[in-house]
C-alpha positions in Angstrom: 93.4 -173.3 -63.6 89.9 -173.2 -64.3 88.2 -170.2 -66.2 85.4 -168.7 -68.5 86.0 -166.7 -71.2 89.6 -165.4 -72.2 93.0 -166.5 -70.7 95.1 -163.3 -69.8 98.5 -165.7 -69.3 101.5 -164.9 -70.6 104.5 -165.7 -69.9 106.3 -164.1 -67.0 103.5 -163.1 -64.7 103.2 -164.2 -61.5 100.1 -166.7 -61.4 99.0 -166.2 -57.9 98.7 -162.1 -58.5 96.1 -159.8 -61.1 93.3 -161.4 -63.4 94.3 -164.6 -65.0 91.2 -164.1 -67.7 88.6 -161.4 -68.6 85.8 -164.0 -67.1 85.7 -165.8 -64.1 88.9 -168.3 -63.1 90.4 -170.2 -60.0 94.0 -172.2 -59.7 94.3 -175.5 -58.3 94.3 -175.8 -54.4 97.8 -176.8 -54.5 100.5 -177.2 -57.0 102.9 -179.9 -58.9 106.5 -179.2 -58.6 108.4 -180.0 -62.2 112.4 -180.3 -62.4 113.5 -179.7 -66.3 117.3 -181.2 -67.2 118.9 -179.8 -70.5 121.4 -183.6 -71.2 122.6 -182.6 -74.9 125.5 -185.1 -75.2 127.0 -182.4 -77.8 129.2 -183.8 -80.9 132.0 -186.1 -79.8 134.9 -186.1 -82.4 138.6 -187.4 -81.8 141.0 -185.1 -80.7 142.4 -184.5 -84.0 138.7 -183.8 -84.5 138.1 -186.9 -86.7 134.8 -188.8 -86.8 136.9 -192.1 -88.1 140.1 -193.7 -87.0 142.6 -196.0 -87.8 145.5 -197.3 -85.4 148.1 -199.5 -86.6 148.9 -201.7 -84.0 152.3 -202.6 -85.5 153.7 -198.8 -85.7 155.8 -198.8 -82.8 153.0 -196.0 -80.8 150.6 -196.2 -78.4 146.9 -197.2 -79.1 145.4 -194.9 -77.5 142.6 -192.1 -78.3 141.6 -189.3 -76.9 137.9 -187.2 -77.9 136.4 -184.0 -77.2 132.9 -183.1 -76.7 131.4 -179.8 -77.5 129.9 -178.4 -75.9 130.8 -180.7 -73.3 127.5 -180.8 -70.6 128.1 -179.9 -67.2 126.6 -183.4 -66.4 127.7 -187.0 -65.9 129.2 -188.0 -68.8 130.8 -191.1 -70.3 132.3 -192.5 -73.5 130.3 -195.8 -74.8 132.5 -198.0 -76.9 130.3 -200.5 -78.7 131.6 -203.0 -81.9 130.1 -202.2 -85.3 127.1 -203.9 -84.2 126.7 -201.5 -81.3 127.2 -204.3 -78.8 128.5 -202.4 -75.6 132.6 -203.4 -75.8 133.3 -200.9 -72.5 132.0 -197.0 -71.0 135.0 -195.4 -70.3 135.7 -191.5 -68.5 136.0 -188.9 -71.4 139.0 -187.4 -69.6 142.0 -189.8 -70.4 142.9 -191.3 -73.4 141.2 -194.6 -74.5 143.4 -197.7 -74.2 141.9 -199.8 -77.3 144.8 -202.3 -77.8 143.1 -203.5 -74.8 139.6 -203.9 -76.0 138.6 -207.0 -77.6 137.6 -206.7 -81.5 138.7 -204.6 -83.9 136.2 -201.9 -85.0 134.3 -199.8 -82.7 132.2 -197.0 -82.6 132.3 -194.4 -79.2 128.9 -192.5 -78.6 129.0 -189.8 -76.0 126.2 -190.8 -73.2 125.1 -187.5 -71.2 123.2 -188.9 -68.3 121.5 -188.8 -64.9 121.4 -191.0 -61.6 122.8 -194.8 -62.3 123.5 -196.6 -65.3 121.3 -199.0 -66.6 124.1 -200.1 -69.2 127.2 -202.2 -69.2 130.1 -203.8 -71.3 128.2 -207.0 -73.1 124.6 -205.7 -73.3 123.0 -203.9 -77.0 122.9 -200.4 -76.9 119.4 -200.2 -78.2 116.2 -198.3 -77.1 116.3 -199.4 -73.7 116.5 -197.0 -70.4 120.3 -196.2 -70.4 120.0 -194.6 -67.1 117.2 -194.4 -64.0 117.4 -190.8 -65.2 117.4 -188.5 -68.0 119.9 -189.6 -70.4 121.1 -188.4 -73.7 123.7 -190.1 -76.4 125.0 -188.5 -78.9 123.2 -188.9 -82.6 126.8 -189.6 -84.3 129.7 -191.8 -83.3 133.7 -191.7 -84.0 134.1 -195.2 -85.9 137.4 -196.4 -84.8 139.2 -199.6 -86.2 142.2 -201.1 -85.4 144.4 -202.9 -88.2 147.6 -204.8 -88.0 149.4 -205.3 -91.2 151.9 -207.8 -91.4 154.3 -207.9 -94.3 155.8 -211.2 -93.7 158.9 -213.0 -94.9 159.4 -212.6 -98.7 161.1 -215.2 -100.6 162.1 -216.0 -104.5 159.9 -219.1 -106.1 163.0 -221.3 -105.3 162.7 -220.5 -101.6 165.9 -218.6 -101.3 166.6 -214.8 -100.9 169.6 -214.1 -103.2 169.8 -213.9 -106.5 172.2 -213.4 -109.5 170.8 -212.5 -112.7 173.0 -212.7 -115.6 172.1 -210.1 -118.7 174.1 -211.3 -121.6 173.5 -209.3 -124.9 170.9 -210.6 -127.4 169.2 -213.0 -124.4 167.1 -211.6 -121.3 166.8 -214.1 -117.9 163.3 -214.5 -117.2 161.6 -212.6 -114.2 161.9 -212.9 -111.1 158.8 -214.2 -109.6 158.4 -214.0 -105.2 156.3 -215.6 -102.8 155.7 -214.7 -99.3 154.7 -216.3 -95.4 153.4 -214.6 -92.8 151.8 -211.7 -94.6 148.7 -210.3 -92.8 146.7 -207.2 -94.2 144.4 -206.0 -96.7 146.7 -205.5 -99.5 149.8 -206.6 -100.6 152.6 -205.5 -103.0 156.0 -205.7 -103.5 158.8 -202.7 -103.4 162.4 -203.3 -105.7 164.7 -200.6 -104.0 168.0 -200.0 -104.7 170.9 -200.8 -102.5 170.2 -197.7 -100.6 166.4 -198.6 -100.1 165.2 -196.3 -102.4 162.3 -197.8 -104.2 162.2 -197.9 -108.1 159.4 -199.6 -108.9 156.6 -202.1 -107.5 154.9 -204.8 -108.6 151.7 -205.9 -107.1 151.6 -209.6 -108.5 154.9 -210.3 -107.2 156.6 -210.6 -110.2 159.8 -207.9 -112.0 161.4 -208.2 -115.0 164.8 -206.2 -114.8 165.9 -206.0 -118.5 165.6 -202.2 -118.8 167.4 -201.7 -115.1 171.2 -201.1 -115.2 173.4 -203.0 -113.5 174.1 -202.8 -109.6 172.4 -204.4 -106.4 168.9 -204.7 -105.8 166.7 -204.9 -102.7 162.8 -206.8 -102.6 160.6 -205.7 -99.8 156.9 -207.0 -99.2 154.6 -204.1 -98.0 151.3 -204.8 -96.3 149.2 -201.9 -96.0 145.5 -200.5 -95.8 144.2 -197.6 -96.9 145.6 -195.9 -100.1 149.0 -195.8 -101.0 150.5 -192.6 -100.9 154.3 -192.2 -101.2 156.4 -191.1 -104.7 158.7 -193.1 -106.6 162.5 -192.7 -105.2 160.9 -192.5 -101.5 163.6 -194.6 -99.1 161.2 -197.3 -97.4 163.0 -196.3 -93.8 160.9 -193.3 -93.8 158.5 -193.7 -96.0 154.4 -193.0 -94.7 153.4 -195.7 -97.2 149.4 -195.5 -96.5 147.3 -192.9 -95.4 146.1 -195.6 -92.7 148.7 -198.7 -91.8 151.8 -200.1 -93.4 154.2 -203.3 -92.6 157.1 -204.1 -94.6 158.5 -207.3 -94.5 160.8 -209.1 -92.0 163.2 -209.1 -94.6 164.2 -208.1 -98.1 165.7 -210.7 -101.4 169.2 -209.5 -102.7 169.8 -209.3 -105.9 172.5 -208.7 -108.3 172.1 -207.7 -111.7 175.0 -207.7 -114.2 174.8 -206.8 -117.4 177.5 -208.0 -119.7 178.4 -207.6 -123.6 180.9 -210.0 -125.2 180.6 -208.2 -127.8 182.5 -208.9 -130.9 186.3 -208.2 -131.0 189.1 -207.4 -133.1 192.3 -205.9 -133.8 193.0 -202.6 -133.0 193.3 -201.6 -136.9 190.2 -203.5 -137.0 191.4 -206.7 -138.8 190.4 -210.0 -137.3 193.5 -211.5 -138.2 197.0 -210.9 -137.9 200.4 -212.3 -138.5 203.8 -211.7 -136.8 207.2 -213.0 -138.4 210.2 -212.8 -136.0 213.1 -214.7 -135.3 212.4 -216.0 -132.3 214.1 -214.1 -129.9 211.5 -211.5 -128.3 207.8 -211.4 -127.6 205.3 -210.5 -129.9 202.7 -208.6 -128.8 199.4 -207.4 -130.4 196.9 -204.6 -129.5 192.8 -205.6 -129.0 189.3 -203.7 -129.4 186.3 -204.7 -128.4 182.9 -203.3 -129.5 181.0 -203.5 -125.5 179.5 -200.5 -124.2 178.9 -201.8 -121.1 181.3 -201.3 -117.7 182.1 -204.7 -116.7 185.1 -206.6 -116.5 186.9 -208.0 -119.6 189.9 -210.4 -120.0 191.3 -212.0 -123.5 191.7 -215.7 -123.7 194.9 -217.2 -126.0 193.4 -220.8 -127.1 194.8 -223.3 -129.5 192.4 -223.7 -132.5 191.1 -226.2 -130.7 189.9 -223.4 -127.9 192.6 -224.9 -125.5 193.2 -222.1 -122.6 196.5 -221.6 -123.3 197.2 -217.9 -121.7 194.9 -215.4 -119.9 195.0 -211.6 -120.0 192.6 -209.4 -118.0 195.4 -206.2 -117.4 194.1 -204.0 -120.6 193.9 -204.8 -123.9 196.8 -206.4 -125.4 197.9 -210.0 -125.9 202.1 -211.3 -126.2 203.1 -214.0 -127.2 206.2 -215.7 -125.6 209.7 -216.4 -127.7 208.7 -219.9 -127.5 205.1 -219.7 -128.7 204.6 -220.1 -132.2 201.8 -221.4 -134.4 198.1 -220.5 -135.1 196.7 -219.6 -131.8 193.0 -217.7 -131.5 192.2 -215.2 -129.0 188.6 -215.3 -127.7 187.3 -212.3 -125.3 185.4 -213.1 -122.4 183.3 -210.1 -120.2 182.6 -211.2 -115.9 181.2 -210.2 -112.9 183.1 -211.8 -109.6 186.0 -213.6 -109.8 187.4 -215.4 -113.4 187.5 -218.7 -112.7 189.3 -219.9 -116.4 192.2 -222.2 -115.9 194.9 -222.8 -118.1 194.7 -226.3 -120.2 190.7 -225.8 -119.9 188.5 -226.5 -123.3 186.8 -222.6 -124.0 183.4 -224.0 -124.5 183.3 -226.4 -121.5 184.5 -224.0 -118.9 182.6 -221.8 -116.7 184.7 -218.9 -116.9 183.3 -216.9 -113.4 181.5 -217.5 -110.2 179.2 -215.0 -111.4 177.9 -214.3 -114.7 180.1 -214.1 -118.1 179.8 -214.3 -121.7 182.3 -214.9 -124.0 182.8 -212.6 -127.2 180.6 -213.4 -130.3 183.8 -214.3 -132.2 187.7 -214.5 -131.9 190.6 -213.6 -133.7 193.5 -215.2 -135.3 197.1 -214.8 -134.5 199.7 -216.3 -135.8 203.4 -216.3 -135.0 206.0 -217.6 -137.5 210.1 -217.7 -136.3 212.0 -217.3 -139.1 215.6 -216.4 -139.5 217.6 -217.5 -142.4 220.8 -218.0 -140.9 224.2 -217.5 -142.2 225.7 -219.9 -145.3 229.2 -221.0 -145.7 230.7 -223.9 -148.0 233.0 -226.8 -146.8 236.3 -225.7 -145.7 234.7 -222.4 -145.2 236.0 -221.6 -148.9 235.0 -217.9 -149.6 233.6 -219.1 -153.1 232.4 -221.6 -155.2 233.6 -222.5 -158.5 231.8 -224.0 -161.0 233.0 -225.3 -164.2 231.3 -226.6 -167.4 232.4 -229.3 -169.8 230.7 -230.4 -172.3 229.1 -233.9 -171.6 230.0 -233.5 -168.4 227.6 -233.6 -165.6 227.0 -230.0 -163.8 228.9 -228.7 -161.0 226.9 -229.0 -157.6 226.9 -226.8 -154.8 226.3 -228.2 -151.0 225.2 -225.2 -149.2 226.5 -225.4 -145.1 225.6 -223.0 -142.5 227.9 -221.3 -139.6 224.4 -220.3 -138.1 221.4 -222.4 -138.0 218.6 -220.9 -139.5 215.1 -221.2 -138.0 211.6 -221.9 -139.5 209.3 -224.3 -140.7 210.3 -224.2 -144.2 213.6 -223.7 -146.4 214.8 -223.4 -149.6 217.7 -221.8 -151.6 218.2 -219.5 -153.8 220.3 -218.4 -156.9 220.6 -215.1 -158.6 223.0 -213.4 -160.6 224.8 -210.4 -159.2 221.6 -208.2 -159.3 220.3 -210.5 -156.8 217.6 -211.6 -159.6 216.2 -215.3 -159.2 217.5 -217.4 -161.4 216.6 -221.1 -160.0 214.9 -222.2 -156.5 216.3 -225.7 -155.1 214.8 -227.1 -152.0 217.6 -229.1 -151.4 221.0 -227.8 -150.3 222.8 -229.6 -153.2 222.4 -227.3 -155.9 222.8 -228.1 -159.5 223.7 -225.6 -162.1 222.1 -227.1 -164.8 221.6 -225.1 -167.8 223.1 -222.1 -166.5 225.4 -219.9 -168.5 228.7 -219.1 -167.4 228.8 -215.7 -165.2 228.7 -214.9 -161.4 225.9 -216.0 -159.1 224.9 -215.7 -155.5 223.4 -218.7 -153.6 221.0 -217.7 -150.3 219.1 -219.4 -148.1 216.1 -218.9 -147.6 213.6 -219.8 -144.6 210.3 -218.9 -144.7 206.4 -219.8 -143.6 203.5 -219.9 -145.8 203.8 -220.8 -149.6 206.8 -219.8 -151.4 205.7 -216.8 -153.9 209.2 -215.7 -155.5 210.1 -217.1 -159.0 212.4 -217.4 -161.5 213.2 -213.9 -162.5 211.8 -211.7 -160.3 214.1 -209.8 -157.7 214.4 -210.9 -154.4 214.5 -207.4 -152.4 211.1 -206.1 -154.5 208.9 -208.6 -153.7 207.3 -211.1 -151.1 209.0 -214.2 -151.3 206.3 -216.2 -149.5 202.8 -215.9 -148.5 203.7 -215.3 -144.7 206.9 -214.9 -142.9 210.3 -215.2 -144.2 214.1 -214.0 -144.0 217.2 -214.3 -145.9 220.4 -215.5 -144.9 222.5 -212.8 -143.8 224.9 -213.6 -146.3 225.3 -215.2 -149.6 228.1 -217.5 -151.2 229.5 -216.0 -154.2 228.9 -218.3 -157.3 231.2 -218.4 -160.6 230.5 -220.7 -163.3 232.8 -221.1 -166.5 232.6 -223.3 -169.3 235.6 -225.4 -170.9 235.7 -227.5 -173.8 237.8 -229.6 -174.8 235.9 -230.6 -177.4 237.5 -232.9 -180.5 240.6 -232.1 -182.6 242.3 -232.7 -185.8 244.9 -232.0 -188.1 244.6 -229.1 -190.6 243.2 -231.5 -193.2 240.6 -233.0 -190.7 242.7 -236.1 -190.3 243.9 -237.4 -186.7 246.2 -239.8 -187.6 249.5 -238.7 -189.5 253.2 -240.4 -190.0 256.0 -238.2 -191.4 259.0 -238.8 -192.5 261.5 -236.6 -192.2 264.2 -235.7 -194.0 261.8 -236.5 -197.2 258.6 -234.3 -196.3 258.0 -231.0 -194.0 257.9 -231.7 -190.0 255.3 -229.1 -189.5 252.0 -229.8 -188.5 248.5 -227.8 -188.1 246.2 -228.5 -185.7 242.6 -227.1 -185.5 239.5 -227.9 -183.0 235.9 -228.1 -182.5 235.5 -226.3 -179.4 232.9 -223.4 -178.4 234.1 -222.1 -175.7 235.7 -218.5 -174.8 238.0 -220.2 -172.3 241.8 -220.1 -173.4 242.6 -223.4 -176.1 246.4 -224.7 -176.2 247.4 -228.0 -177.5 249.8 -230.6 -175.5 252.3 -232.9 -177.1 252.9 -235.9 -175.6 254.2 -239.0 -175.8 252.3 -242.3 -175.8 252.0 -242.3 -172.1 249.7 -239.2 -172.2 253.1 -237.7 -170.9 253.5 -233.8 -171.6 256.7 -233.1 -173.7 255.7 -229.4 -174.5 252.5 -227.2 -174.4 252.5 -225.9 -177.7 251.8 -221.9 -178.5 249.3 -221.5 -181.5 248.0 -223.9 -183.1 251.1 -224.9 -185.3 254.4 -226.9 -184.9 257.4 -228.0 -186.7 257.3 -231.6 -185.4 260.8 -232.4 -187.3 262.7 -231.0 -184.1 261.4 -234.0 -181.5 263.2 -236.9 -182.1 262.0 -239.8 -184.0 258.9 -241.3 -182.3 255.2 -241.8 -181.5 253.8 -238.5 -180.6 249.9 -237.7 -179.2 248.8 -234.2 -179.8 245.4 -232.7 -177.2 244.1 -230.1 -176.8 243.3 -228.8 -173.6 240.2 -225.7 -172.7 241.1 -223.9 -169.4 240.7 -221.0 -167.4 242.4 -219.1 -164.9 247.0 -220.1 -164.7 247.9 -223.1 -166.9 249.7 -225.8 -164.2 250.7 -228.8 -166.1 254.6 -229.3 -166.4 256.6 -231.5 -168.7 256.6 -234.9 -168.3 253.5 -234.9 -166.2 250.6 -236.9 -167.6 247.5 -234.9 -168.7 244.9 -237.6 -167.5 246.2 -237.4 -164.1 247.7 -234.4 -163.2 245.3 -230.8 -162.9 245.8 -229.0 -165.9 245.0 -225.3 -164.3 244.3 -223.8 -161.2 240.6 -222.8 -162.8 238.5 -224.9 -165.1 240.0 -227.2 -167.7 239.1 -229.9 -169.8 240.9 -232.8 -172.2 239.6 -232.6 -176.0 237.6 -236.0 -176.5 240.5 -237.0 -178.7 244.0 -236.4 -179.7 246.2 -236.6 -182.9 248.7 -239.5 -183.1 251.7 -238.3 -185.0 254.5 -241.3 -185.9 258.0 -239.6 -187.6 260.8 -241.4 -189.0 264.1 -240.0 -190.3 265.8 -241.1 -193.4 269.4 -240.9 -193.2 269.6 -237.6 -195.1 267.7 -235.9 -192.9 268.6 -236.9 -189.8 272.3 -236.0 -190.7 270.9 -232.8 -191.6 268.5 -232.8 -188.2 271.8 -233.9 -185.7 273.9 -231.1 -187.2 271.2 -228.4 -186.6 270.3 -229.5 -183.1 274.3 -229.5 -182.2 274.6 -226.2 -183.8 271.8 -224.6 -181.3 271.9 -226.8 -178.4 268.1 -228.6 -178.6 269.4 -231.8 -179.5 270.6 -232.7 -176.2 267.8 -231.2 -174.7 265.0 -233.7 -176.9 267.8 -236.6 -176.0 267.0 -235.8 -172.2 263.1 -235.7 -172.6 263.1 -238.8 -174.7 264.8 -240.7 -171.6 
């Protein structure tokens, strides 16, 4: 249109009708016809209306996206999938999900292309400012970035290439930590998961490296875990459905067992808490004795019986007492020993050079001693299986001695005997069982035996049922032997005067003669007259005689100390022949006596004797 002065257009008028200006005007002769396309491509977003996406190729879904468009054009349309360098990867229909496992790469970004008549593009070529279409086109000003990622956790293994382990906590020393390596792994980022035997994770580590000292015992589990993204799961989570990532995740082909014990040794003792006891028996039971332990932890415990050279003799793993056999007796040391597994200690083995399970263990941080002593005293008797012993004393003699027999056999390492009086007081110890009375006063006594372990405590004067008689174990005999000692003394003798030799003669002087001795003893005291063959004519009552009524003759006068029913007889000689049934003893000397008659006298002497009857009596003893 041509035209002077004012244009009256506006729009929505008809051109070719009314005044087109308030001058003069004319339209072309003819007309150009103009077509006008709205192409907005819209937004495209993912159908979870994201503008980024990650697909894990190794989490068991399809790999496919869908995207929306809004508003979607009522044009051609098509999805252009280009790599992050928007190099064209593949155009694919905005209906169906896109298939990207299939597409070479790994990122890519889709652009919505709005467009008219053919396509100028295809998969290979830069989407850049050339034509994308012989007509009008339009692509989207934003693009959904998508990536795909394929995390592979790989085979995990312990530094030593295995994939078990036992780790063995002993008290007052840690193992050192566990330290893994792995093949295989693919992914971003890597760290490992320690779960417990139900796959619930307790902790991670990502250096690949755990230290299990503050864990308590039980079985572990070791997982590698390659993921992208951020990590976004709590502590406890079970790695069997576990989202680990906000993006990918892949936990290993595998996991490394492991066993931690944790075991205590700890230190051990009696249940009275002593750390050393002693039993005394007499060998014909078991002893048994009752154990503590100081461990805190729950693991298995057992006792060890060892020699003291630590020589397994005996193992005990029901509860928490040790016996020793009837036969076992000596200084033995009990050791306690905490496992896992199976005990492995044999009998006869050396304690230190042993490994005592097929797990872990540790032995106790010291033992115990117990010792086991038999002793019995047995039962005494004397030879003969007298009920008594009789002991007698004479002066200058040598002391009565005892030999001490048993009808039971006593048992123990060590014996010795004992005497005491009737209050069962010590008076003497022998070791031997002669025992000698030396020194010992006349009185009743009691000889027991004694067996005993140890040193010997009891001495002279201290009674035996008040007291320990030895450092350790000992018994007395069940019975004693009933001891009596007396002393005789026969001691020397003499006439009245003091002399020992004397001749009389009779019928001139006085036959009657006084004897006296030198004796100390309480025992009875008689004197004997005999005749020069030590022959007994006539035990003699008091200690004077009228000699003149023996015939004419040599005469010997003893005297003779004794206890208990004087035996001697006439005409039985003194020297040869047991003067009592007790204790008796000769004096050292005797008293010779010679007598003549003169003929007065022995007139006088026949006629006296005839008149009583003696004379024929003296005849007979002096055949």
């Amino acid at each position: 249109m041509s035209y002077l002065g004012n244009t009256a257009l506006t729009p929505g008028i008809l051109v070719t009708e009314g005044a087109l200006s308030d001058d003069c005007f004319e339209l072309s002769a003819n007309f150009a016809e103009l077509e006008i396309f709205d192409l907005d491509p819209g937004t495209i977003r993912t159908q979870g209306n994201e503008s980024r996406k990650v697909l894990c190729l190794n989490d068991q879904t399809e790999d496919k996206l869908g995207f929306l468009v809004t508003p979607f054009p009522g044009f051609d349309y098509l999805l252009v999938i280009t790599d992050e360098n928007n190099q064209i990867v593949s155009l694919a229909n905005p209906g169906p999900a896109v298939d990207f496992a299939a597409l070479p790469g790994n990122k890519y970004r889709v652009y919505g292309l709005s467009y008219q008549g053919n396509l100028l593009i295809g998969p290979g070529m830069p989407l850049g400012s050339q034509p994308l279409a012989e007509g009008c086109f339009a692509l989207t000003s934003s693009f959904v970035e998508v990536e795909k990622k394929n995390p592979d956790g790989g085979i995990v293994k312990l530094e030593d290439g295995t994939d078990k382990a036992q780790l063995c906590y002993l008290s007052g020393s840690t193992p050192g930590s566990l330290r893994l390596t792995t093949t295989g792994k693919n992914g971003e980022n890597y760290l490992f998961l320690l779960t417990d035997s139900n796959d619930n994770i307790q902790t991670i580590s990502a250096g690949g490296q755990f230290d299990l000292g503050s864990f308590p015992g039980g079985a572990y589990r070791i997982y590698g875990l390659s993921y992208t993204g951020a990590l976004s799961f709590p502590s406890g989570a079970n790695v069997n459905n576990t989202n680990f990532s906000n993006e990918c995740a892949d936990l290993s082909d595998n996991f490394v067992s492991i066993t931690k014990t944790n075991l205590d040794g700890a230190s051990i003792s009696f249940q009275d808490g002593s750390v050393e006891a002693l039993f005394c028996t007499d060998g014909s039971g078991v002893a048994g004795a009752n154990l503590a332990n100081t461990a805190t932890a729950v693991q298995q415990y057992a006792y060890l019986l060892t020699d003291t050279d630590n020589k397994v003799l005996r193992i005990f793993n029901a509860d928490n007492r040790v016996a020793l056999e009837k036969e076992e007796e000596g200084d033995f040391r009990i050791w306690g020993v905490a496992y896992s597994g199976t005990l492995l200690t044999q009998i006869g083995s050396n304690l230190s050079q042993t490994v005592h399970s097929d797990q872990c263990f540790e032995l106790s941080k010291n033992f115990v001693v117990l010792k086991r002593r038999n002793v019995e005293g047995g039962a005494v008797q004397l030879a003969g299986n007298a009920p008594s012993f009789l002991g007698c004393f004479d002066e200058g003699s040598s002391s009565p001695v005892l030999e001490v027999l048993f009808s039971r056999n006593p048992i123990g390492a060590r014996s010795a005997f004992l005497v005491t009086n009737v209050n069962n007081v010590v008076q003497t110890i022998s070791q031997t069982k002669q025992i000698a009375f030396n020194g010992f006063a006349p009185g009743n006594y009691r000889v027991w035996h004694l067996a005993y372990s140890g040193e010997l405590k009891v001495e002279a004067g201290q009674g035996i049922g008040l007291i320990s008689l030895s450092s350790e174990c000992f018994d007395l005999s069940d019975n004693f032997i009933p001891v009596t000692l007396e002393r005789v003394e026969g001691a020397m003798v003499s006439l009245s005067d003091g002399t020992t030799d004397r001749t009389i003669c009779l019928g001139q002087e006085s036959g009657f003669v006084s004897f006296r001795n030198a004796s100390t003893s309480t025992s009875t005291y008689r004197y004997v007259l005999t005749n020069g063959k030590d022959e007994m004519i006539l035990a003699l009552i008091g200690n004077s005689f009228d000699i003149s009524v023996a015939p004419a003759g040599d005469y010997r006068v003893y005297g003779i100390s004794y206890t208990g029913n004087l035996l001697l007889t006439n005409g039985k000689n003194i020297r040869t022949t047991p003067i009592s049934d007790r204790c008796f003893a000769l004096s050292d000397n005797f008293i010779s006596i010679g007598m003549n008659w003169s003929e007065e006298g022995l007139f006088s002497l026949i006629t006296a004797l005839l008149a009583t009857g003696l004379y024929a009596r003296m005849i007979w003893r002096a055949r």
